[in-house]
C-alpha positions as CSV (number, residue, x, y, z in Angstrom):
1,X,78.2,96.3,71.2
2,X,79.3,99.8,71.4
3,X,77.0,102.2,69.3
4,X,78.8,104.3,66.8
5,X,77.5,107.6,65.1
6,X,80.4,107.0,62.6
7,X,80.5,104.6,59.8
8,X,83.6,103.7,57.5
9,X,83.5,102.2,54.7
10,X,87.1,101.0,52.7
11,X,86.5,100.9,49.1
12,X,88.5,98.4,46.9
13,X,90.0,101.0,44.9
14,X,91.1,102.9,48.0
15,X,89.0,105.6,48.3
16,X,87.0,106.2,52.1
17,X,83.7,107.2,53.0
18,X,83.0,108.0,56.4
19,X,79.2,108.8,57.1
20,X,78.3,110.5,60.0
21,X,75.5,108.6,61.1
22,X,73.3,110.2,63.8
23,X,69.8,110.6,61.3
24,X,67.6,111.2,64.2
25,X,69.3,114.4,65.3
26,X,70.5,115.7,61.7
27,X,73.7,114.1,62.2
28,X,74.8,116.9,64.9
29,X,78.1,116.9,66.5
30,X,78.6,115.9,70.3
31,X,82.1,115.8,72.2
32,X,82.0,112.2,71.3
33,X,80.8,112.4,67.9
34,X,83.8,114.5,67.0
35,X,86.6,112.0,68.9
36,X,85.1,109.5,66.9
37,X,85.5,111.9,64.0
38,X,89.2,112.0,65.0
39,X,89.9,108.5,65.8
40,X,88.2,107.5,62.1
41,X,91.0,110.5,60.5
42,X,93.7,108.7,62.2
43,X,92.6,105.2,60.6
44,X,92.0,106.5,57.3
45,X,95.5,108.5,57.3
46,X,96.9,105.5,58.2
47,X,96.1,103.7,55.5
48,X,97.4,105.4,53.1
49,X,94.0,106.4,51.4
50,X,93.4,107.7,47.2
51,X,90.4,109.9,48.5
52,X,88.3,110.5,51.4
53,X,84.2,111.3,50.8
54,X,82.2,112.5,53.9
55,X,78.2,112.6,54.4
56,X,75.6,112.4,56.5
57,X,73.0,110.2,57.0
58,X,69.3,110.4,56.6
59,X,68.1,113.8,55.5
60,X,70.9,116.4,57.0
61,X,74.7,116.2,56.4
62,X,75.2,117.9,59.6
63,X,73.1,120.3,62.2
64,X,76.5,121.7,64.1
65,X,76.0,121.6,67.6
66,X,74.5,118.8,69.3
67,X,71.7,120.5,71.9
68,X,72.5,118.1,74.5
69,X,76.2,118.5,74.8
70,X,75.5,122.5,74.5
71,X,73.1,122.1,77.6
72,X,76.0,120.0,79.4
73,X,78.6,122.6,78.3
74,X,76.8,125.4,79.3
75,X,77.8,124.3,83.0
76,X,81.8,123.6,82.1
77,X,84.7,125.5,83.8
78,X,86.4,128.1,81.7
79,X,89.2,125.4,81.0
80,X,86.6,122.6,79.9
81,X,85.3,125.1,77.5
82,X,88.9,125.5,75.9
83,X,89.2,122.0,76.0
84,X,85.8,121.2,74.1
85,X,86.5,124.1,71.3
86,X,90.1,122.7,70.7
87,X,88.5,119.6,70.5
88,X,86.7,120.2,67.4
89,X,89.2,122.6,66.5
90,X,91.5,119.6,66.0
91,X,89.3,117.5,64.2
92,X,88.7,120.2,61.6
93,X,92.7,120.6,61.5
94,X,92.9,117.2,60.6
95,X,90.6,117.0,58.2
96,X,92.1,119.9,56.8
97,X,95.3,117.7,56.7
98,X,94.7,114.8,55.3
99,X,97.1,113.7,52.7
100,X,94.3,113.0,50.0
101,X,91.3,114.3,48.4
102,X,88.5,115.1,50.7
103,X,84.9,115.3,49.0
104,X,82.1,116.6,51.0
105,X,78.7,114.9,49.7
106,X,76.0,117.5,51.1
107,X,72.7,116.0,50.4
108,X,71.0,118.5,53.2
109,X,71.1,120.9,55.5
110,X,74.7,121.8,56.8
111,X,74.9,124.6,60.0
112,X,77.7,125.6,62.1
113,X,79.9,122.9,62.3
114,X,78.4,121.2,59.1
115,X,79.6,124.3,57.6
116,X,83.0,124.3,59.3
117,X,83.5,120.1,58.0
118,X,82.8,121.5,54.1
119,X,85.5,124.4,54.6
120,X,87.7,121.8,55.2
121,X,87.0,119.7,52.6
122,X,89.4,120.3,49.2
123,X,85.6,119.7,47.0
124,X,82.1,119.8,47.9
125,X,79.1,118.6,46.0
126,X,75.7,119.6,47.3
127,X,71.8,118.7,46.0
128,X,70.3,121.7,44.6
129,X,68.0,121.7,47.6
130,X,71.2,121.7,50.6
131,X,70.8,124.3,52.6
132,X,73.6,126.4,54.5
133,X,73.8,128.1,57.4
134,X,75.5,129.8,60.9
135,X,73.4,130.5,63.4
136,X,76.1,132.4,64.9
137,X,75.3,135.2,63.1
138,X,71.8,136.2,64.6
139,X,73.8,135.6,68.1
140,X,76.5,138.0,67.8
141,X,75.3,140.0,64.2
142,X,78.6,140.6,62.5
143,X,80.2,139.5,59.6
144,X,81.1,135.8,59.5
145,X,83.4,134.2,57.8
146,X,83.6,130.7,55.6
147,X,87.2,129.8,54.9
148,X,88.6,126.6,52.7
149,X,92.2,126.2,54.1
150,X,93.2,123.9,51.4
151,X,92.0,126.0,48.5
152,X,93.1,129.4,50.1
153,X,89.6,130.5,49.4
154,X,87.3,132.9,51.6
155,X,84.2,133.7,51.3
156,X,82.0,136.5,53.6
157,X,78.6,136.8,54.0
158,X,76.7,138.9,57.0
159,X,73.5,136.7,56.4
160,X,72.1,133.7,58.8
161,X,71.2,131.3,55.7
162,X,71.8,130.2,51.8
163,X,71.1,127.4,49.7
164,X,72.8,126.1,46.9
165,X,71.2,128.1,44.4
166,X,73.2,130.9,45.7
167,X,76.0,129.3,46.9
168,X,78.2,131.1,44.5
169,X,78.0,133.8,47.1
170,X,79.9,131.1,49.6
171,X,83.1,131.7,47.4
172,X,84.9,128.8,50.1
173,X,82.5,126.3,49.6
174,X,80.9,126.2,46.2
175,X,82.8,128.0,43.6
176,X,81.0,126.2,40.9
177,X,77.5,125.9,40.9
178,X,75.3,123.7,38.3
179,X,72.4,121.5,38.3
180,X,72.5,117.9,38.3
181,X,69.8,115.3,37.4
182,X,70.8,113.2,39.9
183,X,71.3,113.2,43.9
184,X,73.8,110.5,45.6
């Protein structure tokens, strides 16, 4: 049986939720992990979906970066390395795309990548104790930038971290920030 790190489920009322579902690394993002990403877009666009939720399972919605496939990327040719960005820079397109409403459901911590899969998202709804950040900012310290494509919103920040209680400051990803009883 092949092993999957992404789960769909179809809802009766035609709404999607695909869970990334890789708990024991903080649901982090491998070559594979984001072709799986892609194929699971393509199925869901296919059906003609109402809505399209995304999480992550276990405690994270998604650590970026999966350390092992850095460690095998770190060796790739110059054109493997443009290959494996457009890779995810694909998936994140076609998220983007989707012709529905896409909910991001953050119940944890969301770096790099996790941050990138949010942007993309048209709403995001995070637990008061989700934490954000890009790591990319200690490596190159310069302004970095959190963009929503589907909302035409931006939001910059020079800092490495932030968590919901200040999201506000992540114009892109949380406009609207309130507490909630409840976690999903």
């Amino acid at each position: 049986m092949k092993q999957t790190a992404i789960k769909l489920i179809r809802g009766v009322d035609g709404f999607f939720t695909l869970t990334i579902a890789r708990p024991t690394v903080h649901n982090a993002l491998s070559d594979a992990v984001i072709a799986e990403i892609r194929e699971t877009l393509h199925v869901v666009r296919s059906d003609l979906p109402r809505g399209l939720f995304l999480r992550g399972e276990g405690k994270s919605f998604c650590a970026g970066a999966d350390l092992e496939w850095m460690k095998r990327a770190s060796s790739y040719s110059k054109e493997e390395n443009i290959k494996d960005a457009m890779g995810l820079s694909s998936m994140l397109n076609e998220l983007s795309e989707l012709p529905c409403p896409t909910v991001a459901l953050v119940q944890g911590a969301a770096i790099g990548g996790g941050v990138g899969i949010i942007s993309c998202c048209d709403v995001a709804i995070g637990v008061e104790k989700a934490v954000f950040a890009l790591a990319e900012v200690r490596l190159i310290n310069s302004c970095v930038c959190a963009a929503n494509p589907r909302s035409g919103q931006i939001g910059f920040d020079t800092r490495n971290h932030r968590s919901l209680r200040n999201a506000k400051n992540w114009r892109g990803l949380f406009p609207e920030v309130f507490c909630y009883w409840r976690t999903f």
